[in-house]
C-alpha positions, 0 to 999 in steps of 0.5 A: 049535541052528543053526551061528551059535548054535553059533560064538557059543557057541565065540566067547563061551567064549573070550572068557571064557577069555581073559579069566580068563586075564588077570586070573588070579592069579599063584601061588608056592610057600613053603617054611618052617621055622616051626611052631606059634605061629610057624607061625600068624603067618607064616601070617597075614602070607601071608594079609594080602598075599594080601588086599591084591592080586589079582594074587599068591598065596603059598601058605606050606608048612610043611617041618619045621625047618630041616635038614629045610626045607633038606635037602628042598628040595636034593632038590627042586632036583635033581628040578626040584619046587623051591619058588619061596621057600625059607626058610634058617637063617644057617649054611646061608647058606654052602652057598646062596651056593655052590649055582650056578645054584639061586639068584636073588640077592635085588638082582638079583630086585627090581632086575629087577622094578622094586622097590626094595631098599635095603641101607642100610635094614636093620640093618648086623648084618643087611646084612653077614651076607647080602651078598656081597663086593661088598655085595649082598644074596642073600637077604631078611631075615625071621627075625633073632634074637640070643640074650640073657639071660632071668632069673627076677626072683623069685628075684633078690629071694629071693637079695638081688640088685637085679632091675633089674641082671642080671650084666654080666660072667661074673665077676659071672655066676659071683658071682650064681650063687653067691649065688642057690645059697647063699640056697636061691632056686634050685638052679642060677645059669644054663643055655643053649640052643644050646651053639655058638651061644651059648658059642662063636659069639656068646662069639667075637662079644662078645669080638671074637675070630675063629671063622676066617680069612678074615673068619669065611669071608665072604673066601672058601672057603678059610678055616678055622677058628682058635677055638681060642684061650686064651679060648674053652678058659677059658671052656669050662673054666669052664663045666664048673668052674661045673656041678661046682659046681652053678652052672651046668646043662649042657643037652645038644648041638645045640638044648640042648632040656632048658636051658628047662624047668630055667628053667620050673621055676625050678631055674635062675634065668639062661638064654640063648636066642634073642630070639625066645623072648621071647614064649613065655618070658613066656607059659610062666614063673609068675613075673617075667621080666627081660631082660639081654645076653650076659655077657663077660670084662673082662679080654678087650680089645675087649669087649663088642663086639656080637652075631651073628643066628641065625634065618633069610633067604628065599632065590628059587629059579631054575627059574620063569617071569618072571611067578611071579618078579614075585610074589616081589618083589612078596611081599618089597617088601611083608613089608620095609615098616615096618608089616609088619615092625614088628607081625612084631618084635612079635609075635614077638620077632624083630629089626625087621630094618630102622631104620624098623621099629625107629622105628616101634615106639618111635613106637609106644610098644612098648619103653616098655610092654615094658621089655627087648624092645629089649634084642637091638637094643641088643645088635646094635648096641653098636658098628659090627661088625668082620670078628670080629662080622659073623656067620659064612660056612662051608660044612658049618656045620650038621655043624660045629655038631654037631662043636663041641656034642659037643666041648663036651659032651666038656668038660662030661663029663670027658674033655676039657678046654677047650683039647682040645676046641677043638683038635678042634673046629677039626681036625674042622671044617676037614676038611668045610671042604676037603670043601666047598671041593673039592666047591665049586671 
């Protein structure tokens, strides 16, 4: 082969070289917490973007759930191995918002890149949960989920109660339960998943009663926690009053994992749990299933007020070229269009984050052929949220949970009661508060 073969062999190569270059595709790294049916979907939302560009990829790596998503992705930061999006559940919200220099605030990232981000496009429920003081926005809606009431509508008949009026207060809660025993329908009234978020939390929420000073912490880490009020000990009292009179099924601290298959079974006709069950409830249960809110006190003023958000945001990591932070905005401008975050609302049960995801699917006809899948947004939006129903920001959250859980299964055990274990809750509590507060300074 001569020396000019040679060189334009060299030259063509190149050539090619740079150009592949030019036109190669950008790639980031998704950490999630999200398996199973769930799992999928995600997945298929990855993909559909990944088809509508060439310039991006998203590889979506599924982590365990979200302690373990959140716990591996700490260590990855420290080892310099961080993912470029991190999905993070509402109580780690706190600990994130405090990790200097770990992450990329969600306006600074799109604004930077020339997307736009407009906070008033989302939920105000949502907006206030994942700002700042100053209301920006750090880290991107995904996953945003409320718990309601789920009923068994076959039992409601057998007993002699209306299907289409689930209880409204906790007195009526305690009167259905009742009658739903006597009658022979079903063995127990209701049960719960998610103990603290849903008899303390959002119980605090609905009832406009602080969790802590300081806004429920969103004024800073030097709040701590006040709970441990006369109408948190009354309901925690009542809940274990209820189960001695088999009205009510404890169904164990942390995720409350044995609540649902008592309502599969049909032993208990009432359960709360996340909105975003709707889909595998309606998929698991052999009978009718009805939809109704979170029951309140009416003899507490203020109520019922609104509910809180669980689930969980997509938080940017720092430590990657400018190029891979293009791909983020890109990937978060195209998961906060209507389309996208209507059929995710839909398929899933999970709140449409935004107003126009919310039109378009009542454009769409979902809510009219799905009667009470529009019952989370109802619940969320009841009023305008005060600084006692905005959500909550405490660092340490996730071992608190776990404190505020066994207190209660204290309750439900005997050995304390309600205004006892409050009492405990809140002085446990705020002793890993001081904890983050000075690790944190």
């Amino acid at each position: 082969m001569s020396r000019f073969t040679l060189r334009a062999l060299a030259i063509g190569v190149a050539t090619a070289s740079l150009s592949l270059s030019a036109h190669a595709t950008t790639e980031v790294n998704w950490w999630h917490a999200m398996g199973g049916q769930l799992g999928e979907i995600l997945e298929g939302i990855t993909d559909d973007f990944n088809a509508s560009q060439d310039d991006y990829r998203v590889r979506p790596s599924y982590r365990g759930n979200y302690t373990e998503t959140m716990t591996g992705a700490i260590a990855a930061f420290r080892a310099g191995e961080q993912p470029h999006i991190l999905q993070v559940f509402e109580v780690g919200t706190g600990t994130m918002m405090n990790a200097a220099g770990a992450v990329y605030p969600v306006y600074q990232l799109m604004e930077d890149h020339g997307r736009a981000f407009d906070n008033d496009a989302f939920l105000p429920a949502v907006v206030g949960y994942y700002t700042d003081t100053e209301g920006n926005m750090l880290s991107f809606p995904f996953n945003s989920s409320t718990p309601i009431m789920y009923y068994n509508r076959d039992v409601f008949e057998e007993a002699g109660l209306d299907p289409e009026q689930p209880p409204q207060t906790w007195q009526e809660m305690e009167a259905f339960s009742a009658q739903i025993q006597e009658s022979g329908a079903a063995r127990c009234g209701f049960t719960s998943s998610w103990p603290s978020w849903v008899m303390l939390e959002n119980f605090s929420a609905m009832h406009n009663l602080p969790l802590g000073t300081l806004e429920n912490g969103f004024g800073g880490i030097e709040t701590e926690l006040n709970f441990n009020n006369e109408h948190v000990a009354r309901h925690w009292d009542n809940l274990k009053a209820w189960q001695e009179e088999g009205l009510y099924r404890w169904g164990g601290p942390g995720a409350g994992d044995d609540a649902v298959p008592m309502f599969y079974a049909g032993d208990c006709a009432m359960f709360f749990g996340s909105s975003a069950s709707r889909a595998d409830i309606a998929a698991n249960a052999d009978f009718e299933v009805g939809f109704g809110m979170l029951p309140y006190y009416d003899d507490i003023d203020g109520a019922p007020q609104n509910s809180i958000i669980g689930g969980a945001t997509l938080w940017a990591m720092q430590g990657h070229d400018d190029e891979e932070y293009e791909a983020v905005a890109a990937f978060f401008d195209y998961l906060s269009q209507p389309d996208v975050q209507a059929d995710w609302h839909q398929r899933t049960g999970y709140l449409p984050i935004t107003q126009a995801a919310w039109d378009l699917s009542e454009e769409q006809g979902y809510y009219d052929e799905n009667p009470g899948a529009d019952t989370s947004i109802k619940q969320m939006t009841l009023n305008e949220p005060t600084e006692n129903s905005m959500g909550l920001r405490f660092g340490n959250f996730v071992q608190i949970r776990d404190i505020i859980s066994e207190e209660m299964e204290a309750v439900m055990s005997g050995r304390k009661d309600g205004q006892q274990a409050a009492d405990d809750a809140v002085r446990r509590g705020n002793a890993l508060l001081r904890d983050f507060e000075a690790a944190n300074q």
